[in-house]
N, C-alpha and C positions, 0 to 999 in steps of 0.2 A: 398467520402464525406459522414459524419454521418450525418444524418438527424432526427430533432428533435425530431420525435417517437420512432429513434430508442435510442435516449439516454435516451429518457422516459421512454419505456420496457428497458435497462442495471439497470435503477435507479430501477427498481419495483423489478425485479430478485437480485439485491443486496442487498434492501431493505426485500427482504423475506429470506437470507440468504443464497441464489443462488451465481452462479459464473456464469461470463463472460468473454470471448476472446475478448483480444484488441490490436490493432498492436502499436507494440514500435518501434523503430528508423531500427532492426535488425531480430527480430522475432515476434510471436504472444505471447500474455504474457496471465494469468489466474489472473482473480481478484476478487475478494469479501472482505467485508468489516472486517479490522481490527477487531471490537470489536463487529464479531459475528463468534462466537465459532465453529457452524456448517460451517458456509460457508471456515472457514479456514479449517477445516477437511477435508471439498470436495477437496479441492483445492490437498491436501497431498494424499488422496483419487484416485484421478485422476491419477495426475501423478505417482504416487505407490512410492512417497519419503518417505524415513522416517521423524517421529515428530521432531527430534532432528536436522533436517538439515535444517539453518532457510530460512525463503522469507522474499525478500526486502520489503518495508514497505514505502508509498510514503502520504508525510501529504501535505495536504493544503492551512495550512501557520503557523506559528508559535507558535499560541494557541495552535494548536494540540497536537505538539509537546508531551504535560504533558498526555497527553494520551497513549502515546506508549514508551515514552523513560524515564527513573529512573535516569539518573546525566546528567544533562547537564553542562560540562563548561564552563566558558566564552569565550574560545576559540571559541568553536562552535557559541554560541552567533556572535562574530564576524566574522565568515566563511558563517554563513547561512545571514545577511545582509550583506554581501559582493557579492556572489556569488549565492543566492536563489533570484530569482528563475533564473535557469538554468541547466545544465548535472553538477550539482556537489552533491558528496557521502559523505555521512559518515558514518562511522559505530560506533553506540556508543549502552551502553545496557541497555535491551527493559525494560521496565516498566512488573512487574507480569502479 
């Protein structure tokens, strides 16, 4: 069980452009914030990936969207209220 300090220290180390482990359905995952530069560094850093080989990227509702993704079509429009929020992917490409 997370407990509300500790999501308050994830929020603070995310927020300074830190990274944090968090358990997904399957394994432990690496997070930090989209639209800071360093903490996606660390993350590639870490695990000794290379730049070119992307991470999944998880928005929090559809505003976001315009921040990370360059064409959305209306396809998706209609896949992500159909099926957001829940286990469903898509891959479309990222905004600069």
């Amino acid at each position: 069980m997370v407990l509300d300090h500790e999501l308050d220290q994830a929020k603070e180390i995310l927020g300074a452009g830190g990274v944090v482990a968090l358990p997904t359905e399957t394994v432990y995952g690496l997070a930090a914030m989209i639209d800071n530069e360093a903490g996606i560094r660390r993350i590639f850093a870490i695990k000794e990936r290379p730049f070119f080989d992307p991470l999944i990227v998880h928005i929090s509702d559809l505003e976001q969207k315009k921040q990370v993704i360059s064409d959305w079509p209306e396809i998706a429009e209609f896949l992500a209220k159909k099926f957001w929020p829940g286990p469903f992917t898509m891959v479309l490409p990222k905004h600069p």
